[in-house]
N, C-alpha and C positions, 0 to 999 in steps of 0.2 A: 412490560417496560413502562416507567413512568411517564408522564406525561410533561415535557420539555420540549423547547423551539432552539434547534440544532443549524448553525453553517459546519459545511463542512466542505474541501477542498483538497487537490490535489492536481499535480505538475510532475509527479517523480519519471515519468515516462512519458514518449510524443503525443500522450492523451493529455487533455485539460480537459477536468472534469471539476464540478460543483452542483451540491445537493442540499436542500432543506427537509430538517427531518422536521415536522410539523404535529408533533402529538401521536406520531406511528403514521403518516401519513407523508411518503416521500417525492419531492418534487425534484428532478434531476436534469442536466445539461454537460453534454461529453461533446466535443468536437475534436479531431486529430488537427494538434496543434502545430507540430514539427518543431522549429524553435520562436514559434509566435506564442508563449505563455505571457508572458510579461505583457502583454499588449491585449492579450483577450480576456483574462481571469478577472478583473475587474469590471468592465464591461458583463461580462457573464454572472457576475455574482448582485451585481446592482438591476439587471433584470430578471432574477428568479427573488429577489425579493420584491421589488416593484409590483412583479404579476400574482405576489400573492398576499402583498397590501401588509406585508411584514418590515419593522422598522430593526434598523441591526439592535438594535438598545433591548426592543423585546428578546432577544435571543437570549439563552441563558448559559450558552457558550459557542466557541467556534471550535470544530479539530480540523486536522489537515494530516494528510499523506506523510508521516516522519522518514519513512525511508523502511527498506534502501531504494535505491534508486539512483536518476540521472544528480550529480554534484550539482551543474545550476538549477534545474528544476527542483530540487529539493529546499536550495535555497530559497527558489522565489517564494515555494510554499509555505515557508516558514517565517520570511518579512513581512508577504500581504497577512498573514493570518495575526502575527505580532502588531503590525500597525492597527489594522481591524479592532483588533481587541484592546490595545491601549485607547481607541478614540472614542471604545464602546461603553469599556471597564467590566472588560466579559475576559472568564477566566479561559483556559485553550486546553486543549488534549490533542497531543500525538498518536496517529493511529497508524500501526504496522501495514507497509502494502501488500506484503506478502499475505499476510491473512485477511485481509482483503480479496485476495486470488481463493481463497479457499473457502470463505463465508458465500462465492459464486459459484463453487462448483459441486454444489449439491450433493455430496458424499460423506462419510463418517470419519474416514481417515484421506488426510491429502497431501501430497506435496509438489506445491509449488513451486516452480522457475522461472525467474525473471531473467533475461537477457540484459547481461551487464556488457556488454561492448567490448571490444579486445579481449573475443573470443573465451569471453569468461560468464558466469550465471552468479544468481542472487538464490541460494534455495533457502528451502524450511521447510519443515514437516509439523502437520497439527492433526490432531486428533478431537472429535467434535466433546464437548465435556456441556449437559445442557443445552443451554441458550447459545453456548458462546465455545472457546476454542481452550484445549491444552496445548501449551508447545511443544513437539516431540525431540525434534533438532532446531535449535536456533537460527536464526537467520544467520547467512553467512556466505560470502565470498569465494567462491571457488571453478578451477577449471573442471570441465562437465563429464571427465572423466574418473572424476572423486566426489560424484554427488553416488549418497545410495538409498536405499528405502529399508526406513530402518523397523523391527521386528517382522512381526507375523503379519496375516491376515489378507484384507482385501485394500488395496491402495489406488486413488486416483491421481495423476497425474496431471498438472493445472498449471497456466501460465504459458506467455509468447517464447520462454527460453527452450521448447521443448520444438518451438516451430524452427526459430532463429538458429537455433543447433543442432538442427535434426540429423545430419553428418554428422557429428562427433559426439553423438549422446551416446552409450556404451549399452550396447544388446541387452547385457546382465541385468541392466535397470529398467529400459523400457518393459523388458520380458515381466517384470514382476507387476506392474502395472494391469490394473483390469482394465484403464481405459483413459486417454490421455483428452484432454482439451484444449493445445495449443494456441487459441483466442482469446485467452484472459489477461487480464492486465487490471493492476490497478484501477480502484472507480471509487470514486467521493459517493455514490451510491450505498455499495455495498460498506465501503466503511461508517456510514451514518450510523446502521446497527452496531457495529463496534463502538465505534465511540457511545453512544447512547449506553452501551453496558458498561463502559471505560466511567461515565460522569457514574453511575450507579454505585460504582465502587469506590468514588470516591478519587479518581484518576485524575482529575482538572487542576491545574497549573496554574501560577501567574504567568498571563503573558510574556513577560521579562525571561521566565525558563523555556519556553519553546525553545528546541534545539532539533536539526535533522538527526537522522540515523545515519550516521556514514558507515561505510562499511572495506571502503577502498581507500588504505590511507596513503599508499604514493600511487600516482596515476602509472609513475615513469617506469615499475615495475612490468620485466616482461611477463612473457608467460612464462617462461623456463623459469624464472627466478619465483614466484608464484609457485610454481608445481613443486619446484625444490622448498619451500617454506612449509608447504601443507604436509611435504612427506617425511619430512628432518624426525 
């Protein structure tokens, strides 16, 4: 990886997390936030730079946690990193939390569960390609009885939705599973490497485009009406 001075952020889940990627060299801050984001992530991003004598201006972008995830932490992630960078004049990168979950859990093929709330998950499936990740199944919204692991092979299973719904996750699926990690969650850490291969490609944005990833577009949808959409 080149050599580049990285912020990088994230709110999508009760975690608040913020990392500097430093030339390959990462300096990180996770606290469980609950719904004190807004109140902490500032504070926290002005002393992991302070302690390491880094000025936002030197950086030569920000990214942050696009989604999916929680609707206002997403959002907060995506104003402070919009502000940030307009006052910096640093371009930004969206980085997927979900693969995030799976840059942490050290395996070849993964799929990740995020616990969306109103007994519903966030999954995706990726497959390690290199340095970096292929998508296998997209991110996507679904109740956890229509998540599945998709071809052959040896699959791990990664992410708090595996803990969060460990009653209604469907046998068939865990069964194919070599080995689950219910502890993961999104971390501005593990996304520092993403993104860092995201600016390599050429990924970085104007500020002005930063946008979440929503993935839930009516909240007021039940479950039934949910289960009947996925199965129609």
């Amino acid at each position: 990886m080149c050599a580049m001075k990285l912020l990088v952020l994230d709110t999508s889940t009760e975690w608040c997390s913020a990392a500097l990627w430093l030339d390959g060299r990462v300096e990180a801050r996770r606290v469980h936030a609950g719904q004190r984001h807004s109140s902490l992530l500032l504070p926290m991003i002005d002393a992991l730079l302070r302690e390491q004598g880094v000025a936002l201006r030197e950086l030569d972008a920000i990214a942050y946690g696009a989604g999916p995830g929680s609707f206002t932490g997403l959002r907060i992630a995506c104003a402070v990193t919009q502000g940030l960078a307009f006052g910096a004049g640093l371009p930004v990168v969206g980085v997927s939390t979900l693969e995030s979950i799976a840059e942490q859990a050290g395996a070849e093929q993964v799929l990740t569960v995020l616990d969306a709330r109103m007994a519903e998950v966030y999954w995706a499936a990726y497959r390690r390609d290199g340095a970096g990740w292929r998508t296998v199944c997209a991110p996507q919204l679904a109740v956890p009885d229509t998540v599945t692991v998709p071809g052959e092979g040896a699959w791990v299973g990664a992410g708090n939705g595996f803990a969060a719904l460990a009653d209604v996750l469907p046998p068939r699926l865990v069964s194919r599973l070599v080995r689950i990690d219910d502890t993961l969650v999104p971390d501005a850490a593990a996304m520092a490497r993403l993104a860092v291969r995201a600016l390599e490609r050429g990924a970085a944005v104007d500020a002005a485009l930063a946008a979440p990833l929503y993935l839930r577009d009516k909240v007021a949808l039940t479950v039934d009406e949910r289960r009947a959409r996925q199965t129609a």
